[in-house]
C-alpha positions in Angstrom: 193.2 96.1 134.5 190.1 97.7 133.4 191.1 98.7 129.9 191.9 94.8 129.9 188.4 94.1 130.6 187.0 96.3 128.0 189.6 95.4 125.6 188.2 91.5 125.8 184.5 93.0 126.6 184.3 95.5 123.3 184.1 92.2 120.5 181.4 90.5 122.2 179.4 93.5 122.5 180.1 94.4 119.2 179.0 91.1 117.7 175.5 91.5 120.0 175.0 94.7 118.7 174.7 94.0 114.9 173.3 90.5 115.9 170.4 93.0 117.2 170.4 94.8 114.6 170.1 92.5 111.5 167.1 90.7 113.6 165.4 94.1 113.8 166.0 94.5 110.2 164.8 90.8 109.7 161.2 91.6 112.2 160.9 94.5 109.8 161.5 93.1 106.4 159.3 89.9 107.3 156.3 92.4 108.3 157.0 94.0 104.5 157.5 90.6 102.9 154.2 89.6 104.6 152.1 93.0 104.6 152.8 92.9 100.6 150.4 89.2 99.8 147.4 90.5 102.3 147.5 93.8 101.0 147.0 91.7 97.4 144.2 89.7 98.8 142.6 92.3 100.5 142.4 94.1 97.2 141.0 90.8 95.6 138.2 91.1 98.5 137.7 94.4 97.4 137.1 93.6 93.4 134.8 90.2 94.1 132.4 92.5 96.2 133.2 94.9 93.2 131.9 92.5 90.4 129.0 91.2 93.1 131.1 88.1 92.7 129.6 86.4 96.0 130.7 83.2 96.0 134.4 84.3 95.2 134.1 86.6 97.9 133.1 84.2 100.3 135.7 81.6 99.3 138.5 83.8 99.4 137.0 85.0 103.2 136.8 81.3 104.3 140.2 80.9 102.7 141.9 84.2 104.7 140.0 82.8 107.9 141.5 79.5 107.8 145.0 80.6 107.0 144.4 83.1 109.9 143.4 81.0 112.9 145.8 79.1 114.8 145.7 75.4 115.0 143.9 74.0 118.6 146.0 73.6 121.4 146.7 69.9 122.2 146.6 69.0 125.9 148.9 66.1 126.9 
């Protein structure tokens, strides 16, 4: 009876295992996906401040800052 059980068990924990697997690999390519463009800006930061660019510098801060903050939470 109990080989039974794991006999019906064994494909549902199969499919839950690689279902946590391909979203660990999904949480970790989505970090690299992400990391990759702020890297890129930050490096953008970097240059304005380079060429004493101010107002680029500052527009591309206020820019990173609103794309940044979450939106306010509505109360009902």
């Amino acid at each position: 009876m109990r080989f039974v059980f794991k006999m019906i068990v064994f494909p549902f924990w199969l499919l839950t295992a690689f279902l946590a697997l391909m979203l660990k690999w999904t949480l970790n390519l989505s970090a690299f996906v992400l990391a990759l463009p702020m890297l890129y800006i930050f490096g953008c930061g970097l240059y304005t401040l380079y060429c004493r660019e101010w107002m680029q510098f500052l527009i591309l801060l206020q820019s990173l800052a609103a794309s940044c903050s979450s939106p306010p939470e509505q109360s009902l």
